[in-house]
LUMVEXDO-257607 format. One record per residue (C-alpha): residue number from 1; residue in one letter; z, x, y. Coordinates in pm, 1 decimal, padded with zeros to 6 digits. Layout:
ZABA, num, residuo, pz, px, py
ZABA, NUM, A, Z, X, Y
...
This chain:
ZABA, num, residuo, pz, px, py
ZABA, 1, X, 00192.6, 02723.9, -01318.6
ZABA, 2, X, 00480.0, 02512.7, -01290.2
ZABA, 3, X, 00464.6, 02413.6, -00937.4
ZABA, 4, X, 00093.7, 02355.0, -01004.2
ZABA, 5, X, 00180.2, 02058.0, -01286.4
ZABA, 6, X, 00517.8, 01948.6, -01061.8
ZABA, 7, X, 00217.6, 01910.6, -00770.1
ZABA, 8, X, -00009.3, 01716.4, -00967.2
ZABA, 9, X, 00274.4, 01499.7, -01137.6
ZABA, 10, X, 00431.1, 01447.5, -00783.1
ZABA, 11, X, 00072.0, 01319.7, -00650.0
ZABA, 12, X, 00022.2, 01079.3, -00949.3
ZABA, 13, X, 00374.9, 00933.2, -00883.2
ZABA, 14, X, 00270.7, 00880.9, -00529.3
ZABA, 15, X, -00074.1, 00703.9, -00608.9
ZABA, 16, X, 00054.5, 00516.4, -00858.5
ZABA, 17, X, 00366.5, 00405.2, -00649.1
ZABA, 18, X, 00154.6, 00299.4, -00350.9
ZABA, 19, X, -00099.3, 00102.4, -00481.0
ZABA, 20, X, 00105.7, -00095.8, -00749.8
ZABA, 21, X, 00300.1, -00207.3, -00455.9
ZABA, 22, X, -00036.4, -00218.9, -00230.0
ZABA, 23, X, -00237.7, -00499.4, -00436.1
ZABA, 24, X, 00048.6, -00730.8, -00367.0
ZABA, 25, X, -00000.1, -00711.7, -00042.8
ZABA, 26, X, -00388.7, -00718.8, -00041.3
ZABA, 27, X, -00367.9, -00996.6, -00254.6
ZABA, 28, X, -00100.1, -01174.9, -00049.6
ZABA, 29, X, -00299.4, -01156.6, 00245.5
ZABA, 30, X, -00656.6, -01243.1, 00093.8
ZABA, 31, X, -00525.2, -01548.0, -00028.3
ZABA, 32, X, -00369.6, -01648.5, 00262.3
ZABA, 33, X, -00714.3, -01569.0, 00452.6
ZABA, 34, X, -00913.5, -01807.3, 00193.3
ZABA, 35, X, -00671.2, -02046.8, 00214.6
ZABA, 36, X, -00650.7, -02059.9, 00603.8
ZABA, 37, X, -00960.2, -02001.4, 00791.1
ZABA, 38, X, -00846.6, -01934.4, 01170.0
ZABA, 39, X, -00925.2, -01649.1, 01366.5
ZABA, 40, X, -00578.9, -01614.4, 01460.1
ZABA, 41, X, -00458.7, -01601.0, 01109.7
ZABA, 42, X, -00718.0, -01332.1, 01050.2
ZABA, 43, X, -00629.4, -01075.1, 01326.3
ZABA, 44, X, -00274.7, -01114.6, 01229.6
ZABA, 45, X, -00307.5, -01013.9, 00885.0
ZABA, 46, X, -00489.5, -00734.8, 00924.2
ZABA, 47, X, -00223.5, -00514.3, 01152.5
ZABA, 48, X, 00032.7, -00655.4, 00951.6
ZABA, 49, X, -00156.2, -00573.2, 00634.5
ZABA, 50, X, -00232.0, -00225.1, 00790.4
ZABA, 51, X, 00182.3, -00175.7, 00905.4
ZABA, 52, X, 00301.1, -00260.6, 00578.8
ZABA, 53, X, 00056.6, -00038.7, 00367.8
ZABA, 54, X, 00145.4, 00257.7, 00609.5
ZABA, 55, X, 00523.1, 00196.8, 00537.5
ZABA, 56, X, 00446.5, 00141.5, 00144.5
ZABA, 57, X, 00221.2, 00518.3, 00161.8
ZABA, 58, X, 00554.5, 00644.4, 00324.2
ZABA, 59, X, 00780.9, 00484.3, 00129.6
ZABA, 60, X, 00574.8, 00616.7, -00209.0
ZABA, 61, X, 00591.6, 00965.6, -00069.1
ZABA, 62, X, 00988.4, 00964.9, 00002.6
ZABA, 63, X, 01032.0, 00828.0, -00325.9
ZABA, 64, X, 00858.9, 01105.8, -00523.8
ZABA, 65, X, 01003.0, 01397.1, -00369.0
């Protein structure tokens, strides 16, 4: 039973971690989309937005364990 709450609290931590750090970014880059309206600008921010949320996911998960 202990592994089972360690599993669960391990999960949360990793949720939690990810997405306080994640709505910075979202909201970093949606700004920067209203506030700039090119095409370039656009494509730009979303791999970046997509590369740094991947390394924020892994980054959540290393920290947890």
């Amino acid at each position: 039973m202990e592994d089972y709450h360690f599993t669960i609290n391990m999960i949360r931590n990793i949720i939690v971690t990810f997405f306080q750090s994640g709505i910075w970014v979202v909201g970093f880059f949606y700004l920067l989309n209203k506030t700039f309206s090119s095409k370039t600008i656009l494509k730009a921010s979303k791999v970046i937005m997509i590369v740094v949320l991947v390394f924020l996911l892994l980054y959540s998960i290393d920290i947890s364990r």
